[in-house]
PDB file of N, CA, C and O in Angstrom:
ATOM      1  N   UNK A   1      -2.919 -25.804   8.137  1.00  0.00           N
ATOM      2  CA  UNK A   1      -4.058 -25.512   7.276  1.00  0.00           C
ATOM      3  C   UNK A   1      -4.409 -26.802   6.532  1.00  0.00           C
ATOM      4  O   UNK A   1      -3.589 -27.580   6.042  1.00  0.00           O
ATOM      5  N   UNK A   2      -5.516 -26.901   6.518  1.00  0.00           N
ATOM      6  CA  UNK A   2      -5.704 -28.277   6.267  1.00  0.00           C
ATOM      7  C   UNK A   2      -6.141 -28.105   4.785  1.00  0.00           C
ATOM      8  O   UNK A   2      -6.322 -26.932   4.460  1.00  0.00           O
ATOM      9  N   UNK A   3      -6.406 -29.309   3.548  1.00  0.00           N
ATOM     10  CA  UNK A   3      -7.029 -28.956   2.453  1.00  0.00           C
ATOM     11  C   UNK A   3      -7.958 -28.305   2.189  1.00  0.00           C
ATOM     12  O   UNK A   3      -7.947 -27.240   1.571  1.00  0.00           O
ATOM     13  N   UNK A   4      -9.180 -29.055   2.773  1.00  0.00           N
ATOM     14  CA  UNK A   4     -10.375 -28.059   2.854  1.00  0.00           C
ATOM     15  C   UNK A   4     -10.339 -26.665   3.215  1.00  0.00           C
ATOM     16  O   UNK A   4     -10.761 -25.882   2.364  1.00  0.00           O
ATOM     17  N   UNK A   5     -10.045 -26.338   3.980  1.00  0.00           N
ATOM     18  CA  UNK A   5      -9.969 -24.635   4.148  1.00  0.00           C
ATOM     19  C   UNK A   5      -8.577 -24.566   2.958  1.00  0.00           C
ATOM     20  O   UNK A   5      -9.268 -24.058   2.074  1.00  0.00           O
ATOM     21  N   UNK A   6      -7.748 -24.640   2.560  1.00  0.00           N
ATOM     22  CA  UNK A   6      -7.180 -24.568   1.229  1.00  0.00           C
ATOM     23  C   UNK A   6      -8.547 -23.902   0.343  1.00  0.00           C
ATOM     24  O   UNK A   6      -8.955 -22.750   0.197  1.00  0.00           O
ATOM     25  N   UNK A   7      -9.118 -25.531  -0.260  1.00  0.00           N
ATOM     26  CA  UNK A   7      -9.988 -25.139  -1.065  1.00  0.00           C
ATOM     27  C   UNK A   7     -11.259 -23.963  -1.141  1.00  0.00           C
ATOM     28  O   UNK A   7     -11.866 -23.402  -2.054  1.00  0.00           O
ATOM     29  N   UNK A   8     -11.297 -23.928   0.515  1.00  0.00           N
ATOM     30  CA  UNK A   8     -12.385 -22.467   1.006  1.00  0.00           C
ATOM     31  C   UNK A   8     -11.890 -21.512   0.486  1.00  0.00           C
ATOM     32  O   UNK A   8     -12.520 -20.866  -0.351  1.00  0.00           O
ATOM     33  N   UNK A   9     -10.907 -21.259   0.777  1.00  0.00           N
ATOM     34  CA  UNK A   9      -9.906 -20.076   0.857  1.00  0.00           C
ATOM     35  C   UNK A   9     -10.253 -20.032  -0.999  1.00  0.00           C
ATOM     36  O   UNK A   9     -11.079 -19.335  -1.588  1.00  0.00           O
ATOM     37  N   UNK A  10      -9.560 -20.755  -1.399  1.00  0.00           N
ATOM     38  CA  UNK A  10      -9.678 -20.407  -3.155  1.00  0.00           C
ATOM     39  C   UNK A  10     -10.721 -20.387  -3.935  1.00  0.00           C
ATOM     40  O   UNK A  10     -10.865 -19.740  -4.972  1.00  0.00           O
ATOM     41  N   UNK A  11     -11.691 -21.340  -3.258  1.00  0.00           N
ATOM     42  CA  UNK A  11     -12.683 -20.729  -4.230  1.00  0.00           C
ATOM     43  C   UNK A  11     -13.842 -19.227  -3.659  1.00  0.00           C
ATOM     44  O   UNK A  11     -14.707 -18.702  -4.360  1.00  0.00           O
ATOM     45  N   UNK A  12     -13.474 -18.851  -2.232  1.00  0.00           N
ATOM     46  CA  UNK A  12     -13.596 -17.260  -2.386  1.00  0.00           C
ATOM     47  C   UNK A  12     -12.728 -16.343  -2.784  1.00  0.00           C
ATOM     48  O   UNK A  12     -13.149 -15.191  -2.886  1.00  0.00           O
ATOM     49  N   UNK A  13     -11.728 -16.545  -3.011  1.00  0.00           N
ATOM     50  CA  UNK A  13     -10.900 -15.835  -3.582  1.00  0.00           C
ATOM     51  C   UNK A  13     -11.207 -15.539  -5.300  1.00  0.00           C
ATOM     52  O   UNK A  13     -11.134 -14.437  -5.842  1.00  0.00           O
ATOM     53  N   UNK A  14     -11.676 -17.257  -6.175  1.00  0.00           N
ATOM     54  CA  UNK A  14     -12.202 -17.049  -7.268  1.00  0.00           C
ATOM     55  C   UNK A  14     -13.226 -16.633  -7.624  1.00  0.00           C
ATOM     56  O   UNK A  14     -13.497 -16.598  -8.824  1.00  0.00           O
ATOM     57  N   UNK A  15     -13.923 -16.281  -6.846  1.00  0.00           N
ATOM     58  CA  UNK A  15     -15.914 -16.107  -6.825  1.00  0.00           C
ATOM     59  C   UNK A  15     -15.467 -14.565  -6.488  1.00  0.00           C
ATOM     60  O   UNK A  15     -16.119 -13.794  -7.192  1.00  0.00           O
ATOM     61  N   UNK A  16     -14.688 -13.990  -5.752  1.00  0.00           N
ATOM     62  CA  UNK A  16     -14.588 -12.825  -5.298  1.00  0.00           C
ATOM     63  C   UNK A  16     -13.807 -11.742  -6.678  1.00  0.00           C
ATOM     64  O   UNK A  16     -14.006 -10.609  -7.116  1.00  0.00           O
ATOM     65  N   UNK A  17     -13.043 -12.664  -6.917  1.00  0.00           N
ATOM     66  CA  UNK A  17     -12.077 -11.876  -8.589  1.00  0.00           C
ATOM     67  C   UNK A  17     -13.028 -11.943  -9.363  1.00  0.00           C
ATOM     68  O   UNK A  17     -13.379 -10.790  -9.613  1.00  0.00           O
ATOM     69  N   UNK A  18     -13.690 -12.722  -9.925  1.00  0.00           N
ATOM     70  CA  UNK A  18     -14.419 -13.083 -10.745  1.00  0.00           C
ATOM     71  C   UNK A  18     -15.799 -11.585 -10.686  1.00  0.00           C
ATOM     72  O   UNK A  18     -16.107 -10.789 -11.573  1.00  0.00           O
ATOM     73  N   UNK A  19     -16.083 -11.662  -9.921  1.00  0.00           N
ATOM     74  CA  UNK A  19     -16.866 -10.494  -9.540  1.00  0.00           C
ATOM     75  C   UNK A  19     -16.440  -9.360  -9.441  1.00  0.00           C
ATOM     76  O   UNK A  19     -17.014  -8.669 -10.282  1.00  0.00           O
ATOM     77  N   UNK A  20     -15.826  -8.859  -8.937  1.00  0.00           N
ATOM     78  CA  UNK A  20     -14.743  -7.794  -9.139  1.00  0.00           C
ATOM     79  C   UNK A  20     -14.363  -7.588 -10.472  1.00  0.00           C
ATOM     80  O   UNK A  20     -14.355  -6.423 -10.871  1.00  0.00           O
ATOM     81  N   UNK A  21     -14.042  -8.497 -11.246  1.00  0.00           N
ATOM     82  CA  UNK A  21     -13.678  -8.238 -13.148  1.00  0.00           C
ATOM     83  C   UNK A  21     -14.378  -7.632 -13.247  1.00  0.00           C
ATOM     84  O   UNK A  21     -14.285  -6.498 -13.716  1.00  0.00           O
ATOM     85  N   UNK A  22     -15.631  -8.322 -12.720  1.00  0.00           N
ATOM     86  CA  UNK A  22     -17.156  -7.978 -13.734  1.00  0.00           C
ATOM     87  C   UNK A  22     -17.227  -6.576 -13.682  1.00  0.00           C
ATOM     88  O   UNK A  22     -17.244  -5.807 -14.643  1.00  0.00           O
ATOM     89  N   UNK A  23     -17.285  -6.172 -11.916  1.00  0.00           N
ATOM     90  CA  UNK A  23     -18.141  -4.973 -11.688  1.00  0.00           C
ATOM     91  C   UNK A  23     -16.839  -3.847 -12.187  1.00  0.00           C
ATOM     92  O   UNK A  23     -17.254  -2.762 -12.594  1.00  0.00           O
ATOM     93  N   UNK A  24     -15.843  -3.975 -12.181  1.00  0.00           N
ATOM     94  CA  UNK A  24     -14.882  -2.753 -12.682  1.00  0.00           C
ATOM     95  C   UNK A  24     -14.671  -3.072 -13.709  1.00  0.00           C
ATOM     96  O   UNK A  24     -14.736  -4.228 -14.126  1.00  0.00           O
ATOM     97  N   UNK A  25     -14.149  -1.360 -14.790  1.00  0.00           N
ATOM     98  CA  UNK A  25     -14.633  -1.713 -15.962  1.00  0.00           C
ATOM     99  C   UNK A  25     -13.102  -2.354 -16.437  1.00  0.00           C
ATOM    100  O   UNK A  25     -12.187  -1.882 -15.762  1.00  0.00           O
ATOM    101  N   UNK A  26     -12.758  -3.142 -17.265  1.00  0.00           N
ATOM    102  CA  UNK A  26     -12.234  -4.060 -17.822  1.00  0.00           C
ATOM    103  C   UNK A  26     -12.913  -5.827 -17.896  1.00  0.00           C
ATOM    104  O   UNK A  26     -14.022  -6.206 -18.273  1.00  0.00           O
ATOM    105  N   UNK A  27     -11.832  -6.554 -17.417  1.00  0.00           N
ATOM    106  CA  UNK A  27     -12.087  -7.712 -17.574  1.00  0.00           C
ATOM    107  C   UNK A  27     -11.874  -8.627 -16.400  1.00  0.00           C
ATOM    108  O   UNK A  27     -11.623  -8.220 -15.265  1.00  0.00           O
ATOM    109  N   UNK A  28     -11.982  -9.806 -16.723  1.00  0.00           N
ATOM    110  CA  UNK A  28     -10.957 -10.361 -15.658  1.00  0.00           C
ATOM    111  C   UNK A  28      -9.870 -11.163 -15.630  1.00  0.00           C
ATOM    112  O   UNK A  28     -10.085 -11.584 -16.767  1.00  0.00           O
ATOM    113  N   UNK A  29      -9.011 -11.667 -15.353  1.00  0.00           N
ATOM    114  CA  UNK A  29      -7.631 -11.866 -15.413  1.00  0.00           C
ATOM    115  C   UNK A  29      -7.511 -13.208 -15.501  1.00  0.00           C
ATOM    116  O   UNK A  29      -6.392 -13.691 -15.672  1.00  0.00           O
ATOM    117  N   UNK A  30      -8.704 -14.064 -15.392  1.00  0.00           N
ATOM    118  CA  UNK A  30      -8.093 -15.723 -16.258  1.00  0.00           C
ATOM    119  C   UNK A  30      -8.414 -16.377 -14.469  1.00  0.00           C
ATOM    120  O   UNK A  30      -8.510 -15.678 -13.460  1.00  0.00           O
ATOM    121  N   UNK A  31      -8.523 -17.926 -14.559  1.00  0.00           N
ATOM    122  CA  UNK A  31      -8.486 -17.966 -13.461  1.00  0.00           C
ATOM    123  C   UNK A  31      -7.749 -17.706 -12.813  1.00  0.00           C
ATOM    124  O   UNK A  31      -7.986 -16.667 -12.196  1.00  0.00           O
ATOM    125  N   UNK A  32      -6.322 -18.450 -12.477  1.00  0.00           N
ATOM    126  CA  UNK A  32      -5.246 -18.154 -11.723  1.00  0.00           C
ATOM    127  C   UNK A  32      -5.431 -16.099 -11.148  1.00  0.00           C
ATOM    128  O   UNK A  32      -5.497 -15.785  -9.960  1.00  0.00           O
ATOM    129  N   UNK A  33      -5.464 -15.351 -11.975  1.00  0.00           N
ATOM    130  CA  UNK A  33      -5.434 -13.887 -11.888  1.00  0.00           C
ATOM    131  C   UNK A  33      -6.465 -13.996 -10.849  1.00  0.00           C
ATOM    132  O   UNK A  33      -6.263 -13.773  -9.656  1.00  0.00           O
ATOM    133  N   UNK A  34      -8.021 -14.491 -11.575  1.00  0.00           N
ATOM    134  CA  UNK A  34      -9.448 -14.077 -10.527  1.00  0.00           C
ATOM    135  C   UNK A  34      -8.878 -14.426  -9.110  1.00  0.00           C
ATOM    136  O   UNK A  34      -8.919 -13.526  -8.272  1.00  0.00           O
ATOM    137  N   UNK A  35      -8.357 -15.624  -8.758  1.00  0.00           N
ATOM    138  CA  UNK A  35      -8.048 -16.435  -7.490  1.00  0.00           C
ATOM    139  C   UNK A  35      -7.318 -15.328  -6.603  1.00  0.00           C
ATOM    140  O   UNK A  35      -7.774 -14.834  -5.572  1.00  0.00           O
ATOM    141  N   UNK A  36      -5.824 -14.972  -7.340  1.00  0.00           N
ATOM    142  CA  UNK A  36      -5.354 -14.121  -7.090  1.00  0.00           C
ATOM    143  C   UNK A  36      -5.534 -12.889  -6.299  1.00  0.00           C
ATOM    144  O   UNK A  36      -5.051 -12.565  -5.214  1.00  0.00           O
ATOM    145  N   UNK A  37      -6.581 -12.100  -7.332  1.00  0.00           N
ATOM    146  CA  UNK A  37      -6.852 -10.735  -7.200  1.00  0.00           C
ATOM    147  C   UNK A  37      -8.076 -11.214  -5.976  1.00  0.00           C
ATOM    148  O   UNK A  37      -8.413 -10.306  -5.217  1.00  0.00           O
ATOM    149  N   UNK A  38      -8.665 -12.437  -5.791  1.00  0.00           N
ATOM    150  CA  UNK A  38      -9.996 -12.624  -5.169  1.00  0.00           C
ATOM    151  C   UNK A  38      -9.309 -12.423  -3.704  1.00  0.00           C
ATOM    152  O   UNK A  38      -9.615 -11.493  -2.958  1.00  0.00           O
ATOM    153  N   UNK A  39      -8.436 -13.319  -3.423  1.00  0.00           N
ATOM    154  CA  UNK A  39      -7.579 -13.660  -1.770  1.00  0.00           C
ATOM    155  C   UNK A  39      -6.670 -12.020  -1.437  1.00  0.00           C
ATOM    156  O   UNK A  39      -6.850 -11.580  -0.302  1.00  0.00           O
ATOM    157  N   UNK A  40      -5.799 -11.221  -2.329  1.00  0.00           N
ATOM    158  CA  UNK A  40      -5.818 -10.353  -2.009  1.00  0.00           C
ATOM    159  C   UNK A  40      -6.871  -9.149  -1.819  1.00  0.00           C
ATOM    160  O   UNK A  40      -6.522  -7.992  -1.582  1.00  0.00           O
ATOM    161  N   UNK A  41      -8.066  -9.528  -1.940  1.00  0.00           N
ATOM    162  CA  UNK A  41      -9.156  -8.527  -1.881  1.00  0.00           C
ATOM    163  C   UNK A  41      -9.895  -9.138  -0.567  1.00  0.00           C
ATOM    164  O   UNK A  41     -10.952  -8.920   0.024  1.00  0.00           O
ATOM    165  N   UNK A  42      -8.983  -9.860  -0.445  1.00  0.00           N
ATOM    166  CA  UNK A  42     -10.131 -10.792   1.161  1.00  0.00           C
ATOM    167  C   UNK A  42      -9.283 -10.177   2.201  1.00  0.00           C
ATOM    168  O   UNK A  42      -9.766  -9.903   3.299  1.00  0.00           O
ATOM    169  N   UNK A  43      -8.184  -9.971   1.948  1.00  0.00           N
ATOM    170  CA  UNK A  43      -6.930  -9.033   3.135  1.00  0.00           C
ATOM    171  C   UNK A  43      -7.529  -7.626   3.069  1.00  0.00           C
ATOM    172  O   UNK A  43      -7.953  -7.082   4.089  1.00  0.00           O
ATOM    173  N   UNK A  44      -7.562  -7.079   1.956  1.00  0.00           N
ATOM    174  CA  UNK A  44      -8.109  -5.795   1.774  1.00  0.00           C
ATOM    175  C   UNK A  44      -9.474  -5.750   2.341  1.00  0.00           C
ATOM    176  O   UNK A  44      -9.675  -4.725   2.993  1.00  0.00           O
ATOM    177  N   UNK A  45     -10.466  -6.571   2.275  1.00  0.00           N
ATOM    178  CA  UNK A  45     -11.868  -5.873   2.653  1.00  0.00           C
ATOM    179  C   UNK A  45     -11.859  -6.513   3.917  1.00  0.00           C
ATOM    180  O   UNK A  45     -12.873  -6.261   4.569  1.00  0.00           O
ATOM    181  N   UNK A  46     -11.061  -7.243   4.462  1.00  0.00           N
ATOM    182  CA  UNK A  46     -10.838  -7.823   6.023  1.00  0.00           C
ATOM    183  C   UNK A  46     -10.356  -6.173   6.871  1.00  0.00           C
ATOM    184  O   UNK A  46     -11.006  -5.661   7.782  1.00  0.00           O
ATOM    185  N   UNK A  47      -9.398  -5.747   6.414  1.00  0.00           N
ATOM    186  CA  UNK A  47      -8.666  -4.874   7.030  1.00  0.00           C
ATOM    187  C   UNK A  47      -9.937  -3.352   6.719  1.00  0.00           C
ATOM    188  O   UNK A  47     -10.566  -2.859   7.655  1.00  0.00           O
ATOM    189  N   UNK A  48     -10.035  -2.978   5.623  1.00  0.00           N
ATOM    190  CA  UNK A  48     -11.289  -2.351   6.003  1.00  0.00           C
ATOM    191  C   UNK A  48     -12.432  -2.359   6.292  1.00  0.00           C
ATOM    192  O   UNK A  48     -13.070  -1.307   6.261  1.00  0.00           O
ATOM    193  N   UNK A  49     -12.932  -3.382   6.605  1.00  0.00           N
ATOM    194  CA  UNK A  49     -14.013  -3.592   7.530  1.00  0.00           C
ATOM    195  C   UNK A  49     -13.516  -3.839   9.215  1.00  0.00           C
ATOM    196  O   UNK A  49     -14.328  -4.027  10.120  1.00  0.00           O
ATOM    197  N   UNK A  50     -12.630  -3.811   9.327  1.00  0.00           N
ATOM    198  CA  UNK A  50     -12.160  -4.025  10.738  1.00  0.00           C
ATOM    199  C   UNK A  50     -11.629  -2.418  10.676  1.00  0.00           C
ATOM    200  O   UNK A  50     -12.158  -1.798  11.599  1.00  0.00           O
ATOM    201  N   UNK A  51     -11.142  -1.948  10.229  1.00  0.00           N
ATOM    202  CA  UNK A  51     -11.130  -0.113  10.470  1.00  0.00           C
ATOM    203  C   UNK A  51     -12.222   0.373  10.749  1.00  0.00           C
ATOM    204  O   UNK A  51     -12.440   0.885  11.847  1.00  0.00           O
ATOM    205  N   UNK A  52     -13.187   0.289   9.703  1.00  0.00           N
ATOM    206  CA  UNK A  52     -14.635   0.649  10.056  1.00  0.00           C
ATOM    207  C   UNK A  52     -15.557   0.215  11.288  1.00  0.00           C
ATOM    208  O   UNK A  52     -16.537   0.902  11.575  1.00  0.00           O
ATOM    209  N   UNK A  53     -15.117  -1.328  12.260  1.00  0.00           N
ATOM    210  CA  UNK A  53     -16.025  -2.032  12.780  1.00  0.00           C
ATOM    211  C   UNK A  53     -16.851  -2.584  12.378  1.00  0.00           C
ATOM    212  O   UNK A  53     -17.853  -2.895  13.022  1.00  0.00           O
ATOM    213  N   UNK A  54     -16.596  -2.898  10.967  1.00  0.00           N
ATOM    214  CA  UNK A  54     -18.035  -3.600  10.540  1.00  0.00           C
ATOM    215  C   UNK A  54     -17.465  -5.548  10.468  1.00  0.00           C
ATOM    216  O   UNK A  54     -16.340  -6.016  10.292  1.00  0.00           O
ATOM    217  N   UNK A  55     -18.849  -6.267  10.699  1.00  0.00           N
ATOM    218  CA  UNK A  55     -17.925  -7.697  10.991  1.00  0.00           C
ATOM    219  C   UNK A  55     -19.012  -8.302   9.572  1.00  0.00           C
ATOM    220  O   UNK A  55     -19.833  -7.456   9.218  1.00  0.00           O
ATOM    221  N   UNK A  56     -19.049  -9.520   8.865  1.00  0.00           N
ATOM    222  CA  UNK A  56     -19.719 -10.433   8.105  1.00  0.00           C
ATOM    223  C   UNK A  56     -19.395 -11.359   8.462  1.00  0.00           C
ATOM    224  O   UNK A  56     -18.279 -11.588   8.927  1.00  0.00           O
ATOM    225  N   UNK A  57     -20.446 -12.266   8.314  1.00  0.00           N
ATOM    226  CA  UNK A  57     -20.709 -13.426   8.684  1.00  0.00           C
ATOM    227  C   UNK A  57     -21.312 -14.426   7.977  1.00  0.00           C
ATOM    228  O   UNK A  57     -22.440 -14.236   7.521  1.00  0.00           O
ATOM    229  N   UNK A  58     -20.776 -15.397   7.826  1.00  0.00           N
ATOM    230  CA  UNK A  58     -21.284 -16.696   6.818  1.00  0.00           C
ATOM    231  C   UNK A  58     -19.725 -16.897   5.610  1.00  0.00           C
ATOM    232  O   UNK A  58     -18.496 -16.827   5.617  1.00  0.00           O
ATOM    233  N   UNK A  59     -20.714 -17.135   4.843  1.00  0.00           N
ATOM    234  CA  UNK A  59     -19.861 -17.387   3.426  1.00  0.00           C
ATOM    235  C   UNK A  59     -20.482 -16.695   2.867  1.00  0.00           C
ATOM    236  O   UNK A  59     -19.607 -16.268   2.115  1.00  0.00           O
ATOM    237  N   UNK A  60     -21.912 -15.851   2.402  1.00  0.00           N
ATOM    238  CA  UNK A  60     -22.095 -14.744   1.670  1.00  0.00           C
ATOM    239  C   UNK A  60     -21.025 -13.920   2.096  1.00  0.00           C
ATOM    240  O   UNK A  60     -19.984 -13.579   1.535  1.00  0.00           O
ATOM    241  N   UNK A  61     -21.669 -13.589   3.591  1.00  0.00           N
ATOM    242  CA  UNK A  61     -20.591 -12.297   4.443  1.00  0.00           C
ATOM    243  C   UNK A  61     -19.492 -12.386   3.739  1.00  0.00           C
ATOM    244  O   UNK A  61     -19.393 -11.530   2.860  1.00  0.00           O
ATOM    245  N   UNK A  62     -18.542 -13.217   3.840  1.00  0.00           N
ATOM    246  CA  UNK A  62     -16.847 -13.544   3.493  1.00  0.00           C
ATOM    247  C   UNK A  62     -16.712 -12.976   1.527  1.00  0.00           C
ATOM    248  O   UNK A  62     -16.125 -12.073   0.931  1.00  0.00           O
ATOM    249  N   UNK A  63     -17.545 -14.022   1.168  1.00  0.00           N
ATOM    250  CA  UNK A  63     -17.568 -13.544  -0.440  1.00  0.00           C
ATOM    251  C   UNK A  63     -17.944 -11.726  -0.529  1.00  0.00           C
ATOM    252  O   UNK A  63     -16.924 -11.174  -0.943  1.00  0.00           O
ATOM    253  N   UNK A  64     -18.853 -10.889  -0.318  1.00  0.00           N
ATOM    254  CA  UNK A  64     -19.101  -9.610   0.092  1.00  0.00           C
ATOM    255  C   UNK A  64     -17.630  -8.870   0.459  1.00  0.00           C
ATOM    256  O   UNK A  64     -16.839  -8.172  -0.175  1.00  0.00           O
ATOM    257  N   UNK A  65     -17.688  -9.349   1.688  1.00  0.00           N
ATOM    258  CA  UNK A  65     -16.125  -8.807   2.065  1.00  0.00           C
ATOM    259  C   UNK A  65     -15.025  -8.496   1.063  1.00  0.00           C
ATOM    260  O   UNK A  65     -14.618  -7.435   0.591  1.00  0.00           O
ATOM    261  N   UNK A  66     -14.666  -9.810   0.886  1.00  0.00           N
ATOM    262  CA  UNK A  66     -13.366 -10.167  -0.560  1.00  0.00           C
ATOM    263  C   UNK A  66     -13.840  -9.383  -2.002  1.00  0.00           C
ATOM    264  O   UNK A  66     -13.093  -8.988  -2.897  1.00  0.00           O
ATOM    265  N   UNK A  67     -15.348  -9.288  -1.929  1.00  0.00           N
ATOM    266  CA  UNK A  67     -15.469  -8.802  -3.074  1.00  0.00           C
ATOM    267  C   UNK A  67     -15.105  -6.884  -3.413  1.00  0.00           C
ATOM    268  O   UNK A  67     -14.835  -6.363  -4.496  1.00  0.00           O
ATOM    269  N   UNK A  68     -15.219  -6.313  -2.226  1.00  0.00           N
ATOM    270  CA  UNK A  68     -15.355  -5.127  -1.718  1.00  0.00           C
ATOM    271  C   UNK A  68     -14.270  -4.965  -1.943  1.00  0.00           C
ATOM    272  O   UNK A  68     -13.953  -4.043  -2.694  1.00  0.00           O
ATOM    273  N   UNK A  69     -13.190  -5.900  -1.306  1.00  0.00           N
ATOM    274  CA  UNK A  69     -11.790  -5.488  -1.127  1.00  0.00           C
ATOM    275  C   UNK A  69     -11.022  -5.833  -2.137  1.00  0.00           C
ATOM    276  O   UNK A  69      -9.919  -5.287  -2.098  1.00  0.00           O
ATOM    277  N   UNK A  70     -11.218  -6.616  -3.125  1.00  0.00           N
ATOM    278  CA  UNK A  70     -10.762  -6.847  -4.700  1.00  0.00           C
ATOM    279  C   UNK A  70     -11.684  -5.951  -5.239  1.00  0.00           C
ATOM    280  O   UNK A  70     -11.000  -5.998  -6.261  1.00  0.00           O
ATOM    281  N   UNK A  71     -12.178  -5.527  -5.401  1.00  0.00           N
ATOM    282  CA  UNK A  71     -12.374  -3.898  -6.305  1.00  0.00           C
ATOM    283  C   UNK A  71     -12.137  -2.928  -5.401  1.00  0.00           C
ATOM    284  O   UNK A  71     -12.938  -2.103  -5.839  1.00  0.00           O
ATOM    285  N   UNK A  72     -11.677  -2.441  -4.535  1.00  0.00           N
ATOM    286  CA  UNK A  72     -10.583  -1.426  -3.942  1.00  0.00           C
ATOM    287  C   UNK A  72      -9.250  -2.180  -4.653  1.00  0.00           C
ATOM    288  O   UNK A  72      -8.415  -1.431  -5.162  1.00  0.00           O
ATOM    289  N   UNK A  73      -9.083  -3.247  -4.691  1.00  0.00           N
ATOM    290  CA  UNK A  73      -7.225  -3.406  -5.066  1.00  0.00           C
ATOM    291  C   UNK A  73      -7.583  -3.487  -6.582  1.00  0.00           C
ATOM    292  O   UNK A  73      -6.497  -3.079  -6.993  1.00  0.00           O
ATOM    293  N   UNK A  74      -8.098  -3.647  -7.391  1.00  0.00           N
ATOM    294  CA  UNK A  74      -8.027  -3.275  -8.728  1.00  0.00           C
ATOM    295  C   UNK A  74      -8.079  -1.267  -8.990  1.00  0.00           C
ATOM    296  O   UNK A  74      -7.313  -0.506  -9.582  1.00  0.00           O
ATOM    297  N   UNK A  75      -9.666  -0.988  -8.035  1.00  0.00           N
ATOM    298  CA  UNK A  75      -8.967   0.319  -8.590  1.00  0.00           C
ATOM    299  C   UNK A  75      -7.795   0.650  -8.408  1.00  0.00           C
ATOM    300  O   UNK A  75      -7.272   1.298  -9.314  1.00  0.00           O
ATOM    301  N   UNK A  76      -7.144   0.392  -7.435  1.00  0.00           N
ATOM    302  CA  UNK A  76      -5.714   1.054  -7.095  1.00  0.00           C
ATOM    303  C   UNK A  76      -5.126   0.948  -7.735  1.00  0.00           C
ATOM    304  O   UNK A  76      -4.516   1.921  -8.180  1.00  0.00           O
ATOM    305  N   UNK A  77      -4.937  -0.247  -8.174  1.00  0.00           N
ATOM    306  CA  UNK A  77      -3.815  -0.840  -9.389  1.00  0.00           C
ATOM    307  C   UNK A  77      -4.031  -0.309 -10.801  1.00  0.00           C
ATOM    308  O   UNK A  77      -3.120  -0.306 -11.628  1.00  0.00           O
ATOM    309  N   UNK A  78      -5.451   0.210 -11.097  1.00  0.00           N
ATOM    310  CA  UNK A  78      -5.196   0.608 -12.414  1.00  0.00           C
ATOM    311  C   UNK A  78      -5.107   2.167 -12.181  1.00  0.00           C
ATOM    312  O   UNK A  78      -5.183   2.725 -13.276  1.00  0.00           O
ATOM    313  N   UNK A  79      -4.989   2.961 -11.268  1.00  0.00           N
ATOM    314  CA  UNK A  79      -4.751   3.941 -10.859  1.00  0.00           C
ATOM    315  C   UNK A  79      -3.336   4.239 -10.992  1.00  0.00           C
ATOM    316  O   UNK A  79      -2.825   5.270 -11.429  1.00  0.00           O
ATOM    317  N   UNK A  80      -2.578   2.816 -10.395  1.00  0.00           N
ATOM    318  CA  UNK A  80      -1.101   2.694 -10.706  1.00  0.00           C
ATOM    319  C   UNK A  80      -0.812   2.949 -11.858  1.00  0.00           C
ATOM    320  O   UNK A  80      -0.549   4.080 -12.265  1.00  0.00           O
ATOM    321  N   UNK A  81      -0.824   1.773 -12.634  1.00  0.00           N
ATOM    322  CA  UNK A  81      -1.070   1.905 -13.948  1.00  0.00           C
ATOM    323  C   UNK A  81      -1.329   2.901 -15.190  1.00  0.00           C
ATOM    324  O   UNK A  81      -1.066   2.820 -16.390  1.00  0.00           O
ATOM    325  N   UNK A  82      -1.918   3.813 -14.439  1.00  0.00           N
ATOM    326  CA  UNK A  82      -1.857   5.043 -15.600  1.00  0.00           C
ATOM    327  C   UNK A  82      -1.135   6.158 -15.062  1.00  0.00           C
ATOM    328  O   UNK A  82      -0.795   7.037 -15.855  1.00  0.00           O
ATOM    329  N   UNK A  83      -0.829   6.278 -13.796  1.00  0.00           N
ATOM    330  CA  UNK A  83       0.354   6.829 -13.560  1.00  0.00           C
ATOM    331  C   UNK A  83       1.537   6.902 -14.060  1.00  0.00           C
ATOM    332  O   UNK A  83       2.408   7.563 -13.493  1.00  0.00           O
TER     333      UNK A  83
END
């Protein structure tokens, strides 16, 4: 993996948390957290959009994706959470 896709990788991951704070209700988690919650929401909306058959394309597509799938892993987690 080379740097550049490094840096791809993280800053959809931060653009993707970051958005996700927004749209669920709380906050968001600082950078390190946004980055975080952004790249595990890129596994998550990868894997359900490939259940569904649905594909995106570009770097909107990708940001969309991650964003979908970091607010599925926040709700869950605060679902956890009050459990």
């Amino acid at each position: 993996m080379s740097i550049e896709s490094l840096g791809f990788i993280l800053l959809i991951g931060l653009v993707a948390g970051f958005l996700a704070g927004k749209l669920v209700k709380g906050g968001g988690f600082g950078l390190i957290g946004d980055i975080v919650v952004g790249i595990i929401g890129a596994f998550v909306g990868s894997f359900v959009f490939g259940v569904l058959g649905l594909s995106a394309y570009g770097i909107l597509g990708q940001i969309i994706v991650a964003t979908i799938g970091a607010i599925i892993f926040l709700v869950i987690l605060r679902v956890l959470k009050r459990a």
